[in-house]
C-alpha positions in Angstrom: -26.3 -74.4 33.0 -24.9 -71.1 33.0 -21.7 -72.4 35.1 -21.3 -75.5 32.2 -20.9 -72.8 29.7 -18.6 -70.3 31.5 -16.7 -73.3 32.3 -16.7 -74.4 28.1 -15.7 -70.7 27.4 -12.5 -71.0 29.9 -11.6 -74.5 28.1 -11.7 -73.4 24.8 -10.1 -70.3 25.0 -7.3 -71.8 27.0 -7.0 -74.4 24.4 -6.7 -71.4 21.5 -3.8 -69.7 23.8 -2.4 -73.4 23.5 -2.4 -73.8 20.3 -1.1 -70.3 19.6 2.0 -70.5 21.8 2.5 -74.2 19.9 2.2 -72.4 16.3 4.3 -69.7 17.8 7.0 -72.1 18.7 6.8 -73.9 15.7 7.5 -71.0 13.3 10.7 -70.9 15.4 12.1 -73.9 13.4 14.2 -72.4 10.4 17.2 -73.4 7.7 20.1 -72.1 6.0 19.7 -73.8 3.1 22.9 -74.1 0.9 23.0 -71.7 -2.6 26.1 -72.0 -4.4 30.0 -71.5 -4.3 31.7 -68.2 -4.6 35.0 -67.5 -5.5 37.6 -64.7 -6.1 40.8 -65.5 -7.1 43.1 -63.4 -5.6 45.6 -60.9 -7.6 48.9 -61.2 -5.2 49.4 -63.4 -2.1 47.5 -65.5 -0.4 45.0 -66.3 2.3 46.9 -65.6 5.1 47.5 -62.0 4.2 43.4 -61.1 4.6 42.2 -61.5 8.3 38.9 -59.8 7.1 36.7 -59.2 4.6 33.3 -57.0 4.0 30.4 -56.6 1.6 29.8 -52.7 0.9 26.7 -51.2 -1.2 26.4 -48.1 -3.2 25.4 -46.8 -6.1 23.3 -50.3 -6.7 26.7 -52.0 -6.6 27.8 -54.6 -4.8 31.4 -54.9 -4.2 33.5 -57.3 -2.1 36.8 -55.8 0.0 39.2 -56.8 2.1 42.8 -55.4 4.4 46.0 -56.6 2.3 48.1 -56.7 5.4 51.5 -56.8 3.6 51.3 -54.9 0.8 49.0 -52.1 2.7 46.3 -51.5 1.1 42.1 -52.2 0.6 41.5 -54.4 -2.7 37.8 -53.5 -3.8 36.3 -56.4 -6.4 32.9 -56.1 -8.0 30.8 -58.7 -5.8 28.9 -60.2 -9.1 31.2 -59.6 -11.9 34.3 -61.2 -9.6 36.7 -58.6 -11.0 38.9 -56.4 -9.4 38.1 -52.7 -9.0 40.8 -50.4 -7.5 42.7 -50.4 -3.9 42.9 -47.8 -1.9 46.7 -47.4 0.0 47.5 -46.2 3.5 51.0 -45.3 4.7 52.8 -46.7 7.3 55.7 -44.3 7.9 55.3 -40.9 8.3 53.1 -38.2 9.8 50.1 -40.0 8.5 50.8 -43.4 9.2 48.1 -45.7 10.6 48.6 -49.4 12.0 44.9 -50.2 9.9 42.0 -52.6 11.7 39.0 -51.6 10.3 37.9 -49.5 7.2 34.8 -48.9 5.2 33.7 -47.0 2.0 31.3 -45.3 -0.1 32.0 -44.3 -3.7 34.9 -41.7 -2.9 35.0 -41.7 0.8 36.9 -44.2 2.9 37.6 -44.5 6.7 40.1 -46.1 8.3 40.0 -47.4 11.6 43.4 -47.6 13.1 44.6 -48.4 16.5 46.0 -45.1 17.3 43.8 -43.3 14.8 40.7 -43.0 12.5 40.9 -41.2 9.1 39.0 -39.9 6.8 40.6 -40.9 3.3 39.7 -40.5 -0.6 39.9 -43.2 -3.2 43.3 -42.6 -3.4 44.9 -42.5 0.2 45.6 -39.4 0.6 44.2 -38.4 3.9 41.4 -35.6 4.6 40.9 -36.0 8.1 42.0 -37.8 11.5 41.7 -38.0 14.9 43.2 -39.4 17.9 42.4 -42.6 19.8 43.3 -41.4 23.0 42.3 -37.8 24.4 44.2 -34.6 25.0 43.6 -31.2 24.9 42.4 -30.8 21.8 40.7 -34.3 20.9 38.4 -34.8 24.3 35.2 -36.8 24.4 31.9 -34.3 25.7 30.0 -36.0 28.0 32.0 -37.9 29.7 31.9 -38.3 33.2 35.3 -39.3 33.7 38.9 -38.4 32.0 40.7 -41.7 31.9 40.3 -43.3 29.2 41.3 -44.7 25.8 38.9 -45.5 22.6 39.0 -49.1 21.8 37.5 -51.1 19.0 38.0 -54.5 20.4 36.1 -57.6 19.1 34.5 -54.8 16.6 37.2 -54.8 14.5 35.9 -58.1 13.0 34.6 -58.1 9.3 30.8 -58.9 10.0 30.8 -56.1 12.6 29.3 -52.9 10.8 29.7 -49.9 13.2 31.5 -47.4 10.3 28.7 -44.9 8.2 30.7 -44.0 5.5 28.2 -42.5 3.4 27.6 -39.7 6.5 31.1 -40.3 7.7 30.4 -41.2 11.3 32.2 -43.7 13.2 30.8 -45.5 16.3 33.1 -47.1 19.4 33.5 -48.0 22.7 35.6 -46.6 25.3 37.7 -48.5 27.7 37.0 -46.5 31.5 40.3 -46.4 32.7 40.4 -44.5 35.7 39.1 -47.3 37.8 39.6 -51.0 37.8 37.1 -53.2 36.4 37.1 -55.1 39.6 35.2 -52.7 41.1 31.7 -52.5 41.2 31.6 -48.7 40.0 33.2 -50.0 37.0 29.7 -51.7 36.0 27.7 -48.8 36.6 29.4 -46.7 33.7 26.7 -45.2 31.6 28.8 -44.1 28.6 30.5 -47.4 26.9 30.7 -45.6 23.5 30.7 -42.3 21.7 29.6 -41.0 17.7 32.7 -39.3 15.6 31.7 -37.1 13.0 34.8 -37.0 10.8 33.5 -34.2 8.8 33.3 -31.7 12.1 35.3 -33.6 14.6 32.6 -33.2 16.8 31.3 -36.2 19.2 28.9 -36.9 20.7 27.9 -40.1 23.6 26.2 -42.8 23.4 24.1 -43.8 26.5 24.9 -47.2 26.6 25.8 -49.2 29.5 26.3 -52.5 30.9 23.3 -55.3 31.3 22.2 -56.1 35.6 25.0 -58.5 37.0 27.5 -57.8 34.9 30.0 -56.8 37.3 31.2 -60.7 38.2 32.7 -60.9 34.7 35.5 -58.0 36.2 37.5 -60.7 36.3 38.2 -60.3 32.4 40.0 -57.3 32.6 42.9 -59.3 34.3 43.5 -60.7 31.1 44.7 -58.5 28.2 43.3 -61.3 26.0 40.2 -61.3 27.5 39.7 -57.8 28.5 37.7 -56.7 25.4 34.9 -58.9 26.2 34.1 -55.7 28.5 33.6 -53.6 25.3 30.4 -53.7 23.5 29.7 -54.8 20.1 28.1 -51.8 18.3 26.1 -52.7 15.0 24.8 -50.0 12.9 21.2 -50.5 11.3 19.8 -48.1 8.8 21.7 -45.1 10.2 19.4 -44.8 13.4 20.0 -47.3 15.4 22.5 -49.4 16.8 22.2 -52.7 18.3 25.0 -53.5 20.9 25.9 -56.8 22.8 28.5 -58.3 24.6 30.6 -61.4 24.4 29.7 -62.5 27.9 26.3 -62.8 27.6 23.0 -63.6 25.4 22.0 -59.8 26.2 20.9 -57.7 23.5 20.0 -54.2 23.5 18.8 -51.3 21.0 19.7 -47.7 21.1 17.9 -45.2 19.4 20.8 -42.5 18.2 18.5 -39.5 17.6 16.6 -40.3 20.5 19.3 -40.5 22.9 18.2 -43.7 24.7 17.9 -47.5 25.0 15.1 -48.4 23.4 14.5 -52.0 24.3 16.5 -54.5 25.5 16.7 -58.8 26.3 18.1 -61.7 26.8 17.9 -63.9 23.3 18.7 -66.8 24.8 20.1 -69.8 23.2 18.2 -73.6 23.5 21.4 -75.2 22.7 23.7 -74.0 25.3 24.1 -71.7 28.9 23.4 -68.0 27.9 26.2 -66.5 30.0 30.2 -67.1 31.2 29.5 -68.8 34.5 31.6 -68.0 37.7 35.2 -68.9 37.6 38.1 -68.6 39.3 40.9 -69.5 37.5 43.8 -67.0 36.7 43.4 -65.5 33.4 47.0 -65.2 33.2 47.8 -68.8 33.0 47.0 -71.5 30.7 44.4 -73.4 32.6 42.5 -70.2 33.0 42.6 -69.5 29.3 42.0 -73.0 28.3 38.7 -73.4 30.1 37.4 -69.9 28.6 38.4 -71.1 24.4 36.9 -74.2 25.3 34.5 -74.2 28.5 32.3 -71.2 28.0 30.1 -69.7 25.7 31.4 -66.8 23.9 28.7 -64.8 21.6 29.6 -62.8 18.3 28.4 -59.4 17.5 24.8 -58.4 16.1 24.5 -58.0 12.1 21.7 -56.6 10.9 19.8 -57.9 7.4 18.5 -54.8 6.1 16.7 -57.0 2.9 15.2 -58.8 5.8 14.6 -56.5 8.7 16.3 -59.2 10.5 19.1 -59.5 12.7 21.4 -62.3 13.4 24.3 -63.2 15.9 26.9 -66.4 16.4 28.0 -68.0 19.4 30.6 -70.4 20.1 29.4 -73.5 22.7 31.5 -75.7 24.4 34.2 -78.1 23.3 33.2 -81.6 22.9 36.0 -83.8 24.0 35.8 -86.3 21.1 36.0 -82.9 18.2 38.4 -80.7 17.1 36.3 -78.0 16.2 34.2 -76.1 18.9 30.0 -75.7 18.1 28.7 -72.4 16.6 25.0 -71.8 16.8 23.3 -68.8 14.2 20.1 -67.0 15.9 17.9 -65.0 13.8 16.0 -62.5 15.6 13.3 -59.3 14.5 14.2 -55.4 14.9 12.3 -55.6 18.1 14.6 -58.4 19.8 12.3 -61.1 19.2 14.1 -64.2 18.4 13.2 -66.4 15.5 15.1 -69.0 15.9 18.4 -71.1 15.9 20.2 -73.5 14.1 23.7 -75.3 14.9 26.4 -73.9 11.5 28.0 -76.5 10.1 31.8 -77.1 10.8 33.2 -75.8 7.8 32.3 -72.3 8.0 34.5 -69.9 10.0 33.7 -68.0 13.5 33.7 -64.6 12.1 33.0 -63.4 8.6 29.5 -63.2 7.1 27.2 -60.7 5.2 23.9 -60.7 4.5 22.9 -59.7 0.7 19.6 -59.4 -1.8 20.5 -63.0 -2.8 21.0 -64.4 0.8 24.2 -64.7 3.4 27.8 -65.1 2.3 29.5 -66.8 5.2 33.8 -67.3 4.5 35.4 -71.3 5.4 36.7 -71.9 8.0 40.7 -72.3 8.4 41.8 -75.7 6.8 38.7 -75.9 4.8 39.7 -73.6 1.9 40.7 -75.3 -1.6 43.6 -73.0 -2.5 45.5 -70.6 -0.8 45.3 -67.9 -3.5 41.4 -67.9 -4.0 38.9 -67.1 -1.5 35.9 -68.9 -1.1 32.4 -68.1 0.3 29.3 -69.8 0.5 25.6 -68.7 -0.1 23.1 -69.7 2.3 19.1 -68.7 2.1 17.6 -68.0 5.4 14.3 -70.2 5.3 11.8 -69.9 8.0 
C-alpha cells in the first residue's frame, strides 16, 4: 500500500512539472499588435538624406531626432506635438571637423560620434570636448593588454543601438585588436572588446567583455571589410549600469555589470524559427558568391534594445532568403533583464531592418525602403507588445 502511494506521489508531481513547463511554454506566445500611424513631415529634403533616427527623453519630454547628412546637422522635433525644435550643426572643415555616425543628447549636452572622433558639443555646435579614435601618446586606452588597435563603432552606429549616456556624458565602444589577425585563435581569446569614455575627464576605463566559446571559426569575417564588423560587439546601455552586448554571428547574449566590473550572466536566446549561428563556410568573402550567400544564406542578428517601461529587452534577426520573395524574414524576440526569453514573432515585411524605439505608449518601428508614402515625410508605426 505504502509503494501504491509513493508511486501516486511520483505521478502527480511529475504531471504538475508537466503542466508547468506547458503553461510556461505557452506564456511564450505574444503580439505586436498595430497602434496607429505616425508622421513628421519633414522641413528640407527628403528621405534619403536621414539614414537614422532616435527617440531621446528628458525633462518628461519626448522628442524625435535624426543626422541631416547634407545640410550637417541634428533636427530635434517634439515626439507628440510633431513640431520641430532646434538643430544642432557640426563642422566639416576645419580643426573641429567630424565625419558624424552617431550622436545623442540631453537638454544642453550633445555627443557626437564620428569616425575619427567623438565630441562633446552644446546646443549650439560649438565643441567642448574631443577625443581621438585611434591612440597615441596622449589619448591611450588603460588596460589594455595590447597597443594595436583602433576604436570602432561598427554595426553600433545604427539608430536603435543606444550605447551614448549623454546625461553623464559617457560613451561606450568596441575596439578592433589589430596587432594580430583575426585568423588566429589568440584573436578569440581577447578579453577587452570595448572601453567607457568619460568626456568630462577624458579618462577610460575597460570593459571586460569578450568573445562567446567557438567563436573563433567566424575569423573568416575579418577577410571581408564588409563583413569584418560582425567581430565587434553590439553594446546596449540599460539604466546606466549595465550593458547588454551581442554579436551579429550568433544568438549569444550577455550582461555586464559596469560598476561591478564583470559579466554577469550570459546565453544563448535562441530563435524557433531559424539556425542560431553563421554556419561554416568557405567561400571568399571577397567575391560575390561569398557575399551573396552571407545577405541571403545566413542568419544575421541585430543589436540588443532595452525597454526600460518594460524591463524588457528585445533584438531582430534577419533569416534566410526564400527563393520565391524579395524581401528576406526578420523575427523580433522579447526577452527579461535576466536573459530569459519571452518569446518571438516573425515582423511583417513592411517595416525596416534597423530603426525602432520602445516608448510609454509602445514601440515605434520606421518602413522599410519602398514602403514609405512620400519622400518628404517620415513615417513610423506603433506597435503594443502583448503577451
Amino acid at each position: 500500500m505504502r509503494n501504491v502511494i509513493i508511486q501516486s506521489i511520483r505521478v502527480y508531481v511529475l504531471l504538475g512539472l508537466f503542466l508547468f513547463v506547458c503553461c510556461k511554454e505557452e506564456k511564450r506566445d505574444l503580439s505586436l499588435n498595430f497602434i496607429s500611424d505616425y508622421k513628421i513631415p519633414l522641413r528640407s529634403g527628403g528621405l534619403s538624406m536621414i539614414p537614422d533616427w532616435k527617440i531621446v527623453n528628458y525633462n518628461n519630454e519626448s522628442y524625435f531626432a535624426y543626422h541631416h547628412v547634407y545640410d550637417h546637422h541634428i533636427e530635434v522635433y517634439d515626439l507628440y506635438k510633431k513640431e520641430f525644435s532646434y538643430k544642432i550643426p557640426y563642422e566639416t572643415e576645419g580643426p573641429d571637423k567630424i565625419r558624424l555616425l552617431d550622436f545623442d543628447l540631453f537638454e544642453d549636452k550633445v555627443i557626437l560620434v564620428g569616425r575619427n572622433n567623438i565630441m562633446l558639443v552644446n546646443k549650439e555646435g560649438q565643441v567642448l570636448r574631443k577625443y581621438s579614435n585611434y591612440p597615441n601618446k596622449e589619448n591611450s586606452l588603460r588596460g589594455i593588454e595590447y597597443d594595436e588597435y583602433s576604436i570602432r563603432i561598427g554595426n553600433n552606429l545604427r539608430g536603435d543601438v543606444d550605447y551614448i549616456d549623454a546625461e553623464n556624458q559617457f560613451v561606450y565602444t568596441p575596439i578592433f585588436r589589430e596587432d594580430i589577425s583575426a585568423l588566429e585563435e589568440a584573436f578569440f581569446q581577447t578579453q577587452v572588446l570595448a572601453y567607457q569614455l568619460d568626456m568630462n575627464e577624458g579618462n577610460t576605463r575597460p570593459l571586460n567583455i569578450s568573445y562567446p566559446d567557438d567563436s573563433e571559426q567566424y575569423g573568416v569575417l575579418s577577410t571581408s571589410h564588409f563583413f569584418s564588423s560582425y567581430l565587434l560587439p553590439y553594446l546596449c546601455l540599460a539604466e546606466n549600469r549595465y550593458i547588454f552586448y551581442n554579436f551579429p554571428f550568433s544568438s549569444f547574449v550577455g550582461k555586464y555589470d559596469i560598476e561591478a566590473g564583470r559579466v554577469e550572466r550570459s546565453a544563448a536566446i535562441n530563435s524557433k524559427f531559424t539556425s542560431n549561428a553563421i554556419s561554416p563556410f568557405s567561400e571568399d568573402l571577397s567575391k560575390r558568391e561569398g557575399i551573396r550567400r552571407m545577405l541571403n544564406k545566413e542568419v544575421s542578428f541585430g543589436p540588443v534594445v532595452h525597454d526600460p517601461y518594460q524591463s524588457l529587452c528585445y533584438r531582430k534577426h534577419l533569416g534566410t532568403k526564400e527563393e520565391d520573395k524579395e524581401d528576406i524574414p526578420q523575427y523580433f524576440t522579447v526577452f527579461d533583464e535576466r536573459l530569459n526569453k519571452k518569446g518571438e514573432v516573425k515582423l511583417p515585411e513592411h517595416l525596416s531592418r534597423f530603426n525602432y524605439a520602445p516608448t510609454k505608449e509602445g514601440i515605434y518601428f520606421s518602413l522599410a525602403a519602398g514602403y514609405n508614402p512620400s519622400e518628404d515625410t517620415i513615417y513610423l508605426k506603433l506597435y503594443e507588445l502583448k503577451q
